[in-house]
C-alpha positions as CSV (number, residue, x, y, z in Angstrom):
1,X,226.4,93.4,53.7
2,X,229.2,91.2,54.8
3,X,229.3,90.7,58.5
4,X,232.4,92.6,60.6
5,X,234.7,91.5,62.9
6,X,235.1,93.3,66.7
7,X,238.3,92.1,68.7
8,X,237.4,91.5,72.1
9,X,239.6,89.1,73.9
10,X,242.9,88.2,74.2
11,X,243.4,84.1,75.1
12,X,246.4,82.5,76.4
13,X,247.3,78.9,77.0
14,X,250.1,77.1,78.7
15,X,251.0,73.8,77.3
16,X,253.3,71.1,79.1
17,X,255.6,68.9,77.6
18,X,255.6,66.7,80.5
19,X,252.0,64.8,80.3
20,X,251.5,65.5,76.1
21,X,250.9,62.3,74.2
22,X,251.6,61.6,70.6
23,X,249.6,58.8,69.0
24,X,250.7,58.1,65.7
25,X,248.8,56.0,63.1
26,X,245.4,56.1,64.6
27,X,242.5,55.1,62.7
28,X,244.7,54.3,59.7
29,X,246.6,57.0,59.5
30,X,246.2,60.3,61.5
31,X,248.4,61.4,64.5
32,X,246.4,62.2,67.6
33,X,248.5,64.6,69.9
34,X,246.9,65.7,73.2
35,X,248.6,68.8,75.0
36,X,247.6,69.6,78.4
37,X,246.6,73.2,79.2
38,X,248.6,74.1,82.8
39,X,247.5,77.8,82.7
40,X,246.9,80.9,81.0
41,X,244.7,83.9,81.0
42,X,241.2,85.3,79.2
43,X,241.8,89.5,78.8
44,X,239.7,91.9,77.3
45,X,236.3,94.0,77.0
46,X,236.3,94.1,81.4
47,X,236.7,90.3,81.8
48,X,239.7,88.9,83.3
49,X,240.3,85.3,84.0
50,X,243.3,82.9,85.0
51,X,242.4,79.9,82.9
52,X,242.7,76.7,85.3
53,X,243.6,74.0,83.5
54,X,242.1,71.9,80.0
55,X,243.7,70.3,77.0
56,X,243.9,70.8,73.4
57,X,243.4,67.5,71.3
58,X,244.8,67.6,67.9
59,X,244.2,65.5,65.4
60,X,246.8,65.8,62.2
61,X,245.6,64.7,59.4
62,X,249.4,63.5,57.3
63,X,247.5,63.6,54.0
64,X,246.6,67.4,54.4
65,X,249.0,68.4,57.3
66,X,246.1,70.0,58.8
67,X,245.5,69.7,62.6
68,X,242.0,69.5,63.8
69,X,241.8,71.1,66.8
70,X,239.4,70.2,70.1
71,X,240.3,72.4,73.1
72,X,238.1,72.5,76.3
73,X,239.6,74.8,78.7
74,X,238.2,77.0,82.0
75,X,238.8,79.7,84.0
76,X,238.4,81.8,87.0
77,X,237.7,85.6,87.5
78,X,239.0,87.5,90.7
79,X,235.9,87.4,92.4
80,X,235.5,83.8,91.9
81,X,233.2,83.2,88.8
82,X,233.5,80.7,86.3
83,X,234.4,80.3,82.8
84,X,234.0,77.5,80.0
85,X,235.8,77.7,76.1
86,X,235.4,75.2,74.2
87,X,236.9,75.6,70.3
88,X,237.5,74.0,66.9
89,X,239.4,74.8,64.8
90,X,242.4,74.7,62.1
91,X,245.5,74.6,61.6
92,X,248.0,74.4,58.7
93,X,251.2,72.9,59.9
94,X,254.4,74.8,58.7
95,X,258.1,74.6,60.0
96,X,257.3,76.7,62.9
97,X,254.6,74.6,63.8
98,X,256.1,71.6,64.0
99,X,258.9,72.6,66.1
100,X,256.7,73.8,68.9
101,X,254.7,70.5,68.4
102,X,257.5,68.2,68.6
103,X,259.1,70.3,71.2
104,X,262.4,71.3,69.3
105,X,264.8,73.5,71.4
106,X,265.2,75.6,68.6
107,X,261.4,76.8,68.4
108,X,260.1,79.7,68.3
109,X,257.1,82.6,68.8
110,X,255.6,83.3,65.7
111,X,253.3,86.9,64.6
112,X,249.5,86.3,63.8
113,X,248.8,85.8,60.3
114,X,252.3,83.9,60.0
115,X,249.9,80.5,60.1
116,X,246.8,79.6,58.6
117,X,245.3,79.1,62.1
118,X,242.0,80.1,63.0
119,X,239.2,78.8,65.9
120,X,235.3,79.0,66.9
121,X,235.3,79.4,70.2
122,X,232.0,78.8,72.3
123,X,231.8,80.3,75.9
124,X,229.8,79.9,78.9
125,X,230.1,81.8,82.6
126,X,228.1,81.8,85.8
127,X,228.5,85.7,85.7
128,X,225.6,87.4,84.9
129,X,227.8,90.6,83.9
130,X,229.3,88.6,81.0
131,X,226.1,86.1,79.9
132,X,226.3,88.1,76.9
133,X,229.6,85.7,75.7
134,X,227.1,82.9,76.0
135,X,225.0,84.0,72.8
136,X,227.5,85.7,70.8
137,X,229.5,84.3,67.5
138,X,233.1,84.1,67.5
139,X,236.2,83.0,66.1
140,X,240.2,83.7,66.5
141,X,243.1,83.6,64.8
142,X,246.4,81.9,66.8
143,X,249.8,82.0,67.1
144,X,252.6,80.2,69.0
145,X,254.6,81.9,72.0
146,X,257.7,79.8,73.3
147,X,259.6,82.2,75.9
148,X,261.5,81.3,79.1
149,X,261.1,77.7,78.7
150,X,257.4,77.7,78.0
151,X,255.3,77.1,75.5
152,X,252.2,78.8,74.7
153,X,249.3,79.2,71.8
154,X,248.0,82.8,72.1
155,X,244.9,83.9,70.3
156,X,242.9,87.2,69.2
157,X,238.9,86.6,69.6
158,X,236.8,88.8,67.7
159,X,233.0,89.0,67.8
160,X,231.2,88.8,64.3
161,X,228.9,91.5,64.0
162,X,226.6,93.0,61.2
């Protein structure tokens, strides 16, 4: 039987313009583009965090226009506990993508399953509620949000389950 998938979280990242990078032709030919993670929030199944900072670090591959994604980012509950995600992941680069990536004034928020975007996050906490994340397989689908100025990737988690 195939395995299922149970949606659990919603995460939320703020990116800045102001401290990205864009290295183009690294290692003979890819385009490394770092984007700092300012804030953002982990909501769903009774766990509630205001992410703290991170970074996502793309690398585009120009023969594919696939980015490679490596984002490291943590977070904070109300009562103080503490929250790592790391992910991988894909994604396909479109016309809506690159506008948010380049920051073009004239991008905007795109609808899950508009990109062919998806992540494996891994999670770790000090909070014995929530140890259960720890052990758990999981992997999300993204989209972009660009409202009031900011910019934001936005993604549904789901647990994979039998």
């Amino acid at each position: 039987m195939a395995p299922k998938l149970e949606q659990h979280f919603t995460v939320r990242v703020y990116l800045t313009k102001d401290t990205s990078l864009s290295l183009k032709g690294i290692k003979g030919g890819p385009t490394r583009v770092i984007l700092p993670i300012t804030k953002g929030f982990v909501k769903g199944k009774g766990l509630e965090a205001e992410i703290t900072g991170g970074g996502d670090y793309i690398l585009l591959d120009p023969t594919t226009n696939v980015c490679h994604l490596n984002v490291r980012t943590q977070a904070r509950t109300a009562t103080g506990t503490s929250n790592y995600i790391h992910y991988n992941g894909t994604l396909k680069v479109d016309e809506a993508t690159s506008k948010v990536i380049s920051w073009s004034p004239d991008a905007n928020t795109t609808n899950y399953g508009d990109h062919k975007w998806f992540v494996t996050p891994i999670m770790e906490t000090d909070d014995e509620e929530f140890k259960w994340i720890e052990d758990q397989t999981w992997v999300g689908q993204g989209h972009w949000i660009v409202e009031g100025g900011e910019t934001a990737v936005e993604y549904e988690v789901y647990q994979v389950v039998n």
